[in-house]
C-alpha positions in Angstrom: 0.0 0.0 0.0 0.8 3.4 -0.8 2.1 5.5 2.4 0.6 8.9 1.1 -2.7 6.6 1.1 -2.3 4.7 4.1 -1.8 8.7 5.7 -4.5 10.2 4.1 -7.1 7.3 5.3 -6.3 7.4 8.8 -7.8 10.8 9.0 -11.0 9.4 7.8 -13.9 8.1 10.6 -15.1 4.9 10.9 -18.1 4.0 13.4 -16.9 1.7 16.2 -18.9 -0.9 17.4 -19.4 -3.0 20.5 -19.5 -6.8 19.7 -23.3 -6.6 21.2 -23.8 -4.1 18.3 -22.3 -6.5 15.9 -23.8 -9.7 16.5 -27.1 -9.7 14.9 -25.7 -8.3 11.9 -22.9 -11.4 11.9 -25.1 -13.7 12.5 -28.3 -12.4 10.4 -25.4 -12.8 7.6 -25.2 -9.2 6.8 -21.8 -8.4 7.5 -18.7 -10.2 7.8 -16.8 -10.4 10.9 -12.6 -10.2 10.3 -10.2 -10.4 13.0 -7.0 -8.5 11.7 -4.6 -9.5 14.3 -1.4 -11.1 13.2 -1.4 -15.2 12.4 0.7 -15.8 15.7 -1.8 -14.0 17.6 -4.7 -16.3 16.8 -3.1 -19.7 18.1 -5.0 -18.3 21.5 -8.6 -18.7 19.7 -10.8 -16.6 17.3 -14.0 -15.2 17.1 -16.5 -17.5 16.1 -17.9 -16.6 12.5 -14.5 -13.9 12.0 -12.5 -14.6 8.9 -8.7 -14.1 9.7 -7.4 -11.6 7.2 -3.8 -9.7 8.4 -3.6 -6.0 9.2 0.3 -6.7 7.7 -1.2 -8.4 4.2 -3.9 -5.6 4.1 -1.4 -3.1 3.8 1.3 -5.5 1.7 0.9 -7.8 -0.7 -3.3 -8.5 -0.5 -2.7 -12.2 -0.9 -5.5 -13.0 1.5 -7.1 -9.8 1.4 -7.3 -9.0 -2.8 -9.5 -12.8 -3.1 -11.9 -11.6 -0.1 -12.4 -8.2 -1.2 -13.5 -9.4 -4.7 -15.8 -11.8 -3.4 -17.7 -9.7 -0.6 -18.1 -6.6 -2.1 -21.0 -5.0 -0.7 -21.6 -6.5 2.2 -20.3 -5.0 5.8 -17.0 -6.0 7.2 -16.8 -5.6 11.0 -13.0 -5.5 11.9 -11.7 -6.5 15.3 -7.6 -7.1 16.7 -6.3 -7.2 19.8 -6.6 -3.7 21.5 -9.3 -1.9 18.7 -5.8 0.3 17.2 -5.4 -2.0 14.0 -8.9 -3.1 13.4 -9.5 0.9 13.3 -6.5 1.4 11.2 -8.2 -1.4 8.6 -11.5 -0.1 8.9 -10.5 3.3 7.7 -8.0 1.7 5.0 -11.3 0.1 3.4 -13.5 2.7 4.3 -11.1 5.3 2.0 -11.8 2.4 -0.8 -15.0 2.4 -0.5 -16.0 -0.6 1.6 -18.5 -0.2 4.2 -16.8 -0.8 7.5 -16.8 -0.2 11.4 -14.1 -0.8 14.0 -15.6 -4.0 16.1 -12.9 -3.2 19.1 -10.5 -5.9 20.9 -10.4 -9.7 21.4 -11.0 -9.8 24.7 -14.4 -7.5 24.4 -15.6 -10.4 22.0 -14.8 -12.9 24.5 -16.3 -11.0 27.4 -19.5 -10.7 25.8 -19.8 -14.2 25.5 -19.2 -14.5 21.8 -18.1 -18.1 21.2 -14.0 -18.7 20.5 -12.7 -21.2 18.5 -9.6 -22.7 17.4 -8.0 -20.6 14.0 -7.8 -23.7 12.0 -11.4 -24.5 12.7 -12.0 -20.6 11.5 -9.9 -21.0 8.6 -12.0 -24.0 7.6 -15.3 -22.2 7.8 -13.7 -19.4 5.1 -12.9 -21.8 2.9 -16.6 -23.0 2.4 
């Protein structure tokens, strides 16, 4: 990614959400929950339902991200990391592209609202279907 553009988005605003706020639109199927912390950061669980989609390839290469973009265009994408800094940082990145998005907040805020955790091979699984 461009630094001028990666600059330039992180002015922009994004809504933030708490996972309460997210859950009947992730589970009604109307946005798509991604957890953009980094792969060695998901061995301690995931959100259920999130897809696992790197702040670090967002802002590289796309491998993971370019695919998913294509194919969900449209539809919300809720973004949630570790403390709610990168999950922002994302949400405004795809925000300036023109991808509806919101800041879902931290980990742990998914996990104390009771939102189910699961293993990130069992969540990599589930994205491939």
């Amino acid at each position: 990614m461009n630094l001028l553009k990666f600059i330039k988005a992180q002015f922009r605003s994004v809504a933030r959400f708490s996972p309460t706020e997210c859950a009947a639109r992730v589970r009604a199927g109307d946005a798509i929950l991604v957890d953009v912390r980094q792969p060695n950061e998901w061995v301690a669980g995931v959100a259920d339902r999130a897809v696992l989609l790197s702040l670090a390839d967002l802002t590289g290469k796309r491998v993971r991200w370019k695919p998913f973009l294509a194919t969900h265009d449209g539809r919300e994408l809720l973004l949630y990391c570790g403390a709610g800094v990168r999950s922002a940082m994302a949400a405004k990145i795809l925000a300036a592209e023109g991808f509806k998005t919101a800041n879902a907040g931290e980990f742990p805020e998914w996990v104390a609202a009771g939102w189910p955790v699961i293993p990130p091979e069992t969540a990599q699984s589930q994205r491939s279907r």
